[in-house]
C-alpha positions, 0 to 999 in steps of 0.5 A: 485522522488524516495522518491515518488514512495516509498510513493506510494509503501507503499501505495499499500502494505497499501491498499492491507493489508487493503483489505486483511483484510476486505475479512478476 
């Protein structure tokens, strides 16, 4: 269970550099 909301954790953070990224 923590090992998955550490995977979602990161996902987030991916997503949110990805997004940054794109606005950039």
């Amino acid at each position: 269970m923590m090992k998955s909301s550490r995977l979602f954790a990161l996902a987030g953070v991916t997503l949110l550099a990805a997004t940054t990224l794109a606005a950039c």
